[in-house]
N, C-alpha and C positions, 0 to 999 in steps of 0.2 A: 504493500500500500504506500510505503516511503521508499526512494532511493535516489540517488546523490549520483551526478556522472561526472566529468572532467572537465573543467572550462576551457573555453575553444583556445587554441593555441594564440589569438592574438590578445586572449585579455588572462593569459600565464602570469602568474604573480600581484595580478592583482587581485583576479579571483579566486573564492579556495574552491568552488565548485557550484555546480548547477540542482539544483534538487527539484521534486515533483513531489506533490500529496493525494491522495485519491480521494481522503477525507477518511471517515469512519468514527472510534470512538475518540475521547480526548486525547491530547495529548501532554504531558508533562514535559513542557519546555526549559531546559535547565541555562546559566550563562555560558558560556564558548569564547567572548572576545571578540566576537565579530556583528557585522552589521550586516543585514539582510534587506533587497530590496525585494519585493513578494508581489505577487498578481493573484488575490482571490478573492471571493465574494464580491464580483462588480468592482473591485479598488485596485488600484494598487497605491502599495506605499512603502514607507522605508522602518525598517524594525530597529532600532539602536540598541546599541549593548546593553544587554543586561545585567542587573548586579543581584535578581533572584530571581525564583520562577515564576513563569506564567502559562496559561493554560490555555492548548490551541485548539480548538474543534471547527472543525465546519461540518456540510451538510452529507451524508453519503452519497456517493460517486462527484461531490461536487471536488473538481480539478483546483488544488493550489500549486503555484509555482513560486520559484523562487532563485536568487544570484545569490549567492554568499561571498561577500568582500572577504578578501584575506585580512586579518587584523593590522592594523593600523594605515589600509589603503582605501578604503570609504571615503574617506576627503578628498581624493583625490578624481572621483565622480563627482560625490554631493556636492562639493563646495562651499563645506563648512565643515568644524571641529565635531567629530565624532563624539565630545563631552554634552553637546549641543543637545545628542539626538538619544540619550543615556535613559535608558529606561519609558522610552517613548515609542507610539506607532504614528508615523507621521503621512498623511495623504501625498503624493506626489505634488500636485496643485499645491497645498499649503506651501510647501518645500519651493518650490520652483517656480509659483505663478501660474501664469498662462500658458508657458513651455511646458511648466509640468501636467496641467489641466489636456492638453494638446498630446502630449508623448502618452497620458492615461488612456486615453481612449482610441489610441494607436493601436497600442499593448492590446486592450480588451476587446477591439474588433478583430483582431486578427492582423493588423497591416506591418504591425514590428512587435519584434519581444521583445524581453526584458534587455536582452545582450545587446542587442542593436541601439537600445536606451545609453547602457553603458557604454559602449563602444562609441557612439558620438560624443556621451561629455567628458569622460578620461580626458585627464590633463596633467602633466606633471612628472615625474618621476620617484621613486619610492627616496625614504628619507635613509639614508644609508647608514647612519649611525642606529634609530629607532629600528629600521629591523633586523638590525645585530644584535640590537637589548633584546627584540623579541624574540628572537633564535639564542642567546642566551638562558630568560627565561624559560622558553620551550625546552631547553634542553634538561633542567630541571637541578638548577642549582642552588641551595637551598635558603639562601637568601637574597634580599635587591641589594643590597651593597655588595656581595661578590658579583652579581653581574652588572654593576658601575663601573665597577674596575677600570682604568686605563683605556679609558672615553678622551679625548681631545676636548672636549665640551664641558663648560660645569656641570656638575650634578643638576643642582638648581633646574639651569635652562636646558639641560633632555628629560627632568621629569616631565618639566612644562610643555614638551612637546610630542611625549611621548602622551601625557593626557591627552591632546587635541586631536592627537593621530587615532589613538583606541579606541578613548572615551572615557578612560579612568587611568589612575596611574600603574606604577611598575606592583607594587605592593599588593593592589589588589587583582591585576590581571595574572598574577605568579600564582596565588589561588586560586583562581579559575583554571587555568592552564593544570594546575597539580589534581584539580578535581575533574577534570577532563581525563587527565591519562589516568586516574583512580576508576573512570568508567568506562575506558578501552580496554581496562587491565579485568573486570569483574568477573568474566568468564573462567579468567584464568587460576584465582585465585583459590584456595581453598575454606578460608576465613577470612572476618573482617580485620583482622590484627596482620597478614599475611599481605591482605589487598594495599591496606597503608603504605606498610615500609614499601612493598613494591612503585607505588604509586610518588614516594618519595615523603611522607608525611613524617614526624615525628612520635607518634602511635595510634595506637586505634581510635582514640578520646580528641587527636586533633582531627582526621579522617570525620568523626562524626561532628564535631562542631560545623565544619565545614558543610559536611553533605546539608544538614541542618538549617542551615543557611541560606544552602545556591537550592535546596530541593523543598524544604516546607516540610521533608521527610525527617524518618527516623533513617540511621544510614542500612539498619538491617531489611527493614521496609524499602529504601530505594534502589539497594542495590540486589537484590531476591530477584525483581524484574528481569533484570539484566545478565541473567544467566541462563 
């Protein structure tokens, strides 16, 4: 009913990939660090990072689509700081005006999709220090001051820009990112105390604070799903 393909070769690195929904029961939306521009029920619009969950349903057989920005390249379509759009769903039209009002009902007749949206307002080039932090933090280091480390740039002014490029800072996108591979890893794991250290956490009791948090759940409760 879900599944995710590859973004076209000419929108590599900015996008992290394309997804489809078929609809059905809800869904429990957890944070990831990215931004989503979405085509469903009659709209489209742009989903901004989230910092906990939200709950996605539509109607059965009703089609949602959706672009997933690779984290911290959102702005480099939308045209504004990703802190901007945190925890919000925003209409295209709001976002854009009249262009946007105009690209919506492209999208929803059929005459362009979402890529072709993207593909015309891409601009810019990736920030080359921000997604070294983010390939730092991805990699799963266990603090944001080891991955500051021997930056050219003050601390100061790449947290600052690393907010505007994500949508929140280093600190709290290293939790997401650690609760993400906590939920790549859930299959694998035997236990909840096993899933942690795997996942890079400092015990089972940080692992659940966390899930707690980004889920609304208990971590026994939301990771049982996912196996």
């Amino acid at each position: 009913m879900y599944r995710e393909t590859a973004a076209p070769g000419g929108l590599d690195g900015v996008v992290r990939c394309l997804w489809e929904d078929a609809g059905g029961a809800p869904k429990r939306i957890v944070p990831d660090g990215c931004v989503d521009l979405v085509e469903s029920g009659g709209e489209v619009f742009v989903a901004g990072p989230d910092t906990t969950a939200w709950t996605w349903e539509t109607s059965p057989g009703a089609r949602a689509r959706g672009v997933r920005f690779a984290p911290g390249r959102a702005g480099d379509v939308l045209g504004l700081g990703a802190d901007e759009l945190r925890d919000q769903r925003v209409p295209l039209g709001d976002l854009w005006g009249k262009e946007g009002e105009l690209l919506a009902e492209r999208v929803l007749s059929g005459a362009a999709s979402l890529t072709d949206v993207v593909a015309r307002r891409r601009a810019g080039r990736a920030d080359r220090e921000i997604s070294e932090l983010i390939a730092r933090l991805d990699g799963g280091v266990p603090r944001v001051s080891a991955a500051l480390e021997r930056f050219p740039t003050g601390e100061r002014q790449l947290r600052r820009r690393f907010t505007l490029a994500v949508g929140y800072g280093p600190a709290t996108y290293l939790r997401v990112t650690r609760f993400q591979r906590a939920i790549g890893l859930a299959g694998k794991a035997p236990d909840l105390a096993s899933l942690a250290f795997s996942a890079g956490y400092a015990d089972q009791a940080h692992l659940s604070r966390d899930c707690r948090e980004f889920s609304g759940l208990k971590a026994s409760e939301f990771f049982r799903a996912r196996k």
